[in-house]
C-alpha positions in Angstrom: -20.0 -8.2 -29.7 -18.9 -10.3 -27.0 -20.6 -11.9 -24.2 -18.4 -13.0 -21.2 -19.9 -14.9 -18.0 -17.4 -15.5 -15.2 -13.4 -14.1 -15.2 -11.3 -14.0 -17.6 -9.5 -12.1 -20.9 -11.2 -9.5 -22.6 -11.4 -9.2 -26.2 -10.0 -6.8 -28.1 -10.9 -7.9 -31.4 -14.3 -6.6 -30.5 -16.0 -3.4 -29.7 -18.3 -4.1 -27.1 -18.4 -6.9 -24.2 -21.1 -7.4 -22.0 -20.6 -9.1 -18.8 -22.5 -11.2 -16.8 -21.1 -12.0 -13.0 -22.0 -15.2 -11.2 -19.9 -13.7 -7.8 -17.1 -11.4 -7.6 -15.1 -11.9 -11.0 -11.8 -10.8 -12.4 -11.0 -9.5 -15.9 -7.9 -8.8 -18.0 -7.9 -5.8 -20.7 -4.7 -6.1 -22.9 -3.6 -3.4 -24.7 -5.4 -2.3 -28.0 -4.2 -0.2 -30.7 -3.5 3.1 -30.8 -7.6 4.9 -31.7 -9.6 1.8 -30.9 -12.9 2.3 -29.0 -14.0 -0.6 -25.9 -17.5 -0.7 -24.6 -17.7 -2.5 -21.5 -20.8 -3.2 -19.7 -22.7 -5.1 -17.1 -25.5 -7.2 -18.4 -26.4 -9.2 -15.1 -25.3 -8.5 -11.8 -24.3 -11.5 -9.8 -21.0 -9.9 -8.2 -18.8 -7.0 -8.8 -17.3 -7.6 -11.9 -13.6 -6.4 -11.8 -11.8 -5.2 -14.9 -8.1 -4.6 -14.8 -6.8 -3.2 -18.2 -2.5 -3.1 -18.9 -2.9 -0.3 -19.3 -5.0 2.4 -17.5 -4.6 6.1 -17.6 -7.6 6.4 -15.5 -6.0 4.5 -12.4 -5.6 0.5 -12.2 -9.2 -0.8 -12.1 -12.3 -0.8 -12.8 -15.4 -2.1 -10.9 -18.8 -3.0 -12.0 -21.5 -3.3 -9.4 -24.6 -2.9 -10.9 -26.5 -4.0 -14.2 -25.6 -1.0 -17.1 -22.7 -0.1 -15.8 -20.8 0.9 -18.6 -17.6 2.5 -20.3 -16.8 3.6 -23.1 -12.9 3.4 -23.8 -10.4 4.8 -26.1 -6.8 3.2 -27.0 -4.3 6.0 -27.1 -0.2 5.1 -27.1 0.3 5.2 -23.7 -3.1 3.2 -22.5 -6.9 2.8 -22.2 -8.9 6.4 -21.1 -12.2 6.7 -20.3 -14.5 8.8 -22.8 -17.4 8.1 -21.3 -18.4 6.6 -17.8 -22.0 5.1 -16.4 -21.7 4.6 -12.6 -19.0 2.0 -13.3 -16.4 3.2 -10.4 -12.4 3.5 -11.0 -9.9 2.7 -8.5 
């Protein structure tokens, strides 16, 4: 588990980060390998929390606006896709 306050990379050695926002931040998702799971969620809400993965079948970004908001992501060869989706919002 990883827990990430303010921008910045995250991990992929991990299965689950939880973010905490002290404005509007900006993460990075690199690419993972191919069947790996990614939870992502809001822990404290002090800005949208922006995640930007290489890779995104789903579209190019995602935004968290509100404590919980969650994903839940799968790795396939081609990019990140969404399996599961609480309120977080993808642009």
């Amino acid at each position: 588990m990883e827990n990430i306050t303010g921008g910045g990379a995250i991990s992929i050695t991990t299965g689950v980060t939880f973010i905490t926002t002290t404005g509007a931040e900006e993460y990075t998702l690199a690419d993972g390998v191919e069947g790996q799971l990614k939870i992502i969620s809001m822990v404290t809400d002090g800005g949208d929390g922006i995640v930007t993965p290489a890779n995104f079948i789903n579209g190019t970004q995602i935004t968290f606006n509100d404590v919980e908001d969650t994903v839940v992501l799968l790795y396939q060869s081609t990019g990140w896709v969404c399996l599961a989706r609480q309120n977080a919002i993808f642009s």
